[in-house]
C-alpha positions as CSV (number, residue, x, y, z in Angstrom):
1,X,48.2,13.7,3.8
2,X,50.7,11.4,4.2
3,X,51.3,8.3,1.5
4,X,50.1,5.7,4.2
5,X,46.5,7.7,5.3
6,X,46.1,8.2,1.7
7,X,46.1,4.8,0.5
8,X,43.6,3.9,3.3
9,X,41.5,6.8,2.7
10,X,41.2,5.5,-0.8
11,X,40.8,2.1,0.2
12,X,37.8,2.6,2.8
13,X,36.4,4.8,0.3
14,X,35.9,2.1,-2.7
15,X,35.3,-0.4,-0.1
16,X,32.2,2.2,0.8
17,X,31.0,3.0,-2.8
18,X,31.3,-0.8,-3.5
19,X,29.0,-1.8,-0.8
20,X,26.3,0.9,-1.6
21,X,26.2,-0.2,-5.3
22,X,25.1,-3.6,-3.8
23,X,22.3,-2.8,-1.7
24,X,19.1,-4.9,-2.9
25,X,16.0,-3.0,-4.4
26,X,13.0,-4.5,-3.7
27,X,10.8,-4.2,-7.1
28,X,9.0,-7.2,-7.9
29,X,5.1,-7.8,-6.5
30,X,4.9,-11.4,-5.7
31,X,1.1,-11.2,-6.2
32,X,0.1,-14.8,-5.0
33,X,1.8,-14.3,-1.7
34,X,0.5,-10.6,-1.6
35,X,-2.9,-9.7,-0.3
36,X,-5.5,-6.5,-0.2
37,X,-8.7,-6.6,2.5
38,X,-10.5,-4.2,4.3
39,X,-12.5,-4.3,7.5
40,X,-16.0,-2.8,8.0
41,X,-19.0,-2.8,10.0
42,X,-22.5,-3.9,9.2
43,X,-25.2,-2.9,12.0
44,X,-22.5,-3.1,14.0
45,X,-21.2,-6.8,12.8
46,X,-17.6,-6.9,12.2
47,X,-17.3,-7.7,8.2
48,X,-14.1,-8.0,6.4
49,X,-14.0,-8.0,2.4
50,X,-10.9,-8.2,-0.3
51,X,-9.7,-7.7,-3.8
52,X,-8.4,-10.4,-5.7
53,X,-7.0,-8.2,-8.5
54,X,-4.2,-5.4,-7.7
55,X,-1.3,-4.1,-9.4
56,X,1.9,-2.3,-7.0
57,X,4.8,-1.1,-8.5
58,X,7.3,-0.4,-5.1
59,X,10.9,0.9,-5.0
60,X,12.7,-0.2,-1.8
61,X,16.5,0.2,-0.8
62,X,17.3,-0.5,2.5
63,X,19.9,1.4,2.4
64,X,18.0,4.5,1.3
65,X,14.4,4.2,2.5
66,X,13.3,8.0,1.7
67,X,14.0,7.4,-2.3
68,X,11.4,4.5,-2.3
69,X,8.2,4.8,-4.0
70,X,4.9,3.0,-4.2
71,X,2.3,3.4,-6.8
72,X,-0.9,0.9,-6.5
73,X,-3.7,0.1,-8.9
74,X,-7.3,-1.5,-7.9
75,X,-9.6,-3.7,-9.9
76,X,-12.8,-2.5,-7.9
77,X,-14.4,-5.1,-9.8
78,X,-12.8,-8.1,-8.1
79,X,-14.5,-6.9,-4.9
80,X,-15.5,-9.8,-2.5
81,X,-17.8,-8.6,0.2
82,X,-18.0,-12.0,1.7
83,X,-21.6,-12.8,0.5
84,X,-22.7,-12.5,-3.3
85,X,-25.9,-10.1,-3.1
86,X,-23.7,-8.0,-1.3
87,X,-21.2,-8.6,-4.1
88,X,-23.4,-7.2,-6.7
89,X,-25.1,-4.3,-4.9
90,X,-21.4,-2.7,-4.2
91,X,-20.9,-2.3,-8.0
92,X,-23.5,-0.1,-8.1
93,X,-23.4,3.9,-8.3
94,X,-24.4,3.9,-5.0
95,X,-21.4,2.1,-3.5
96,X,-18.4,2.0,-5.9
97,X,-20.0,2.8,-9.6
98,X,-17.6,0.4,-11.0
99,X,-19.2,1.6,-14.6
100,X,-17.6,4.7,-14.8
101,X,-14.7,4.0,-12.0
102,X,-13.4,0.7,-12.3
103,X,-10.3,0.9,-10.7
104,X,-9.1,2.6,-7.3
105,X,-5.4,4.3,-6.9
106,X,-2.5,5.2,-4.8
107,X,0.3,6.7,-5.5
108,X,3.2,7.8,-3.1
109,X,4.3,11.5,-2.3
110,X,6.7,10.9,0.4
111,X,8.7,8.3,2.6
112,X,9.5,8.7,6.2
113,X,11.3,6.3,8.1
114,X,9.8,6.1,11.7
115,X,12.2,3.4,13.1
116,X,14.2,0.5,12.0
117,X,10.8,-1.5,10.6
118,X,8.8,1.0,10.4
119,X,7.8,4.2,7.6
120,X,5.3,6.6,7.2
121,X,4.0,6.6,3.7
122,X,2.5,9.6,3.1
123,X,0.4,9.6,-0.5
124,X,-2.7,10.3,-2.9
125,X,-5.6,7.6,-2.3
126,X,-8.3,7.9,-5.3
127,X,-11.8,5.9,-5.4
128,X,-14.5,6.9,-7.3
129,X,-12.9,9.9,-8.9
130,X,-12.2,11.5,-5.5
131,X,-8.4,11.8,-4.3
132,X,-7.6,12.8,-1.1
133,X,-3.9,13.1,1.2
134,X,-3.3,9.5,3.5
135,X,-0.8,8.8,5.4
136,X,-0.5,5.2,6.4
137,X,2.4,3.7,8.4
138,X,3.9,0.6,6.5
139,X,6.0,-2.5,8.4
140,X,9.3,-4.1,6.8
141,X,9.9,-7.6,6.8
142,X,12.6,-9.5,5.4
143,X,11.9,-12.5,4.9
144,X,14.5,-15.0,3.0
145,X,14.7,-12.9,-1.0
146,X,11.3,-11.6,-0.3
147,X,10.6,-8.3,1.6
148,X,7.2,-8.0,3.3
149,X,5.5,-4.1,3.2
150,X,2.3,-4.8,5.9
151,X,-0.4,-1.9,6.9
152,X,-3.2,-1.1,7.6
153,X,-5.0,2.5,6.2
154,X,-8.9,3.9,8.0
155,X,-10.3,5.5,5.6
156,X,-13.6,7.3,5.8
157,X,-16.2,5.6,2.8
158,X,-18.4,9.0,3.2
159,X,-15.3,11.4,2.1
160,X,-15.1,9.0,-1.2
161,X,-18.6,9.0,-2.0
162,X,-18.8,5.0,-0.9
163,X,-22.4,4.6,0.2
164,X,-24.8,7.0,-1.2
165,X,-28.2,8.3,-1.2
166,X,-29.8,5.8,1.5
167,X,-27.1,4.2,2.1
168,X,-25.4,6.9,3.6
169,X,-26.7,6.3,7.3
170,X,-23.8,5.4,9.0
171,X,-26.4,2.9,11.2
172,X,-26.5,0.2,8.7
173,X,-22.7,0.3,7.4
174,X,-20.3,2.5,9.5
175,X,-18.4,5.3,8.0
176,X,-14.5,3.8,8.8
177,X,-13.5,1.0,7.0
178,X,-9.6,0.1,7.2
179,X,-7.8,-1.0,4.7
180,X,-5.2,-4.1,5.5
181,X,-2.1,-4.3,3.0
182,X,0.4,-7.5,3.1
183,X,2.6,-7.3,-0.1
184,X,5.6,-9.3,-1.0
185,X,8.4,-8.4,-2.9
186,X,11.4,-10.0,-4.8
187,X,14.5,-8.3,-4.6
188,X,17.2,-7.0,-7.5
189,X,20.4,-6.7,-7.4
């Protein structure tokens, strides 16, 4: 190689690993921008609930979107149904048997990017004590510092024990509820 290719060679290539080493990472849960809700149906009534209480830990690089990971935690406790006797029944060990399950889980297994806003987040979803494979796809939004990870996941309650004994007929509360994720994150350098 001649003297003058090599210098450029050498050149383009710090320029290169110098960039790279800049990309942001998107860490930090902003949790009073961030919100978890879920959608359901009562006797066929549209009914939409949330949690007040989550922790995420998320890996982003934008530069490298199959390394990120995402691991969630649930207070099933700060449940809000939309009306309190409904509240207190879903508690129960019936519904989410938030004695011997207080909290609900997710943690990512894999990371496909579907285009340039979209992934697949393919992971582990366990509620009261059952775990099961999901696949979700997730939106990216950058917004200013912040990046925004939005999604929703249908679930089926029956497969999680959600809804048992007579509560099981799928005529009073259907089987599919969704759950709708919008979850802000601070960036690092």
């Amino acid at each position: 190689m001649k003297p003058f290719y090599l210098a450029n060679y050498l050149a383009l290539s710090l320029l290169l690993a110098s960039l790279s080493s800049q990309a942001l990472e998107y860490r930090g849960l902003l949790a009073e921008q961030s919100t978890l809700s879920f959608t359901y149906r009562q006797m066929g009534v549209p009914m939409k609930g949330d949690f007040s209480r989550f922790t995420a830990q998320i890996a982003y690089d934008p530069a490298q979107p199959t390394t990120a990971s995402a691991r969630f935690e649930v207070d099933l406790k700060s449940i809000d149904v939309g009306y309190s006797d409904g509240n207190d029944e879903i508690l129960k060990a019936d519904w989410l048997d938030t004695s011997k399950y207080p909290t609900a889980h997710f943690i990512s297994k894999e990371i496909t990017p579907l285009d340039n806003n979209t992934l697949a987040i393919k992971g582990e979803l366990n509620i009261k004590g059952k775990t099961l494979a999901v696949t979700a796809p997730l939106t990216i939004t950058k917004k200013g510092n912040t990046q925004i990870f939005s999604g929703s996941l249908p679930i089926n309650r029956l497969n999680f024990a959600i809804g048992e004994g007579l509560w099981s007929d799928l005529n009073v509360v259907a089987n599919e509820i969704t759950i709708h994720f919008h979850l802000v994150t601070a960036n690092e350098y």
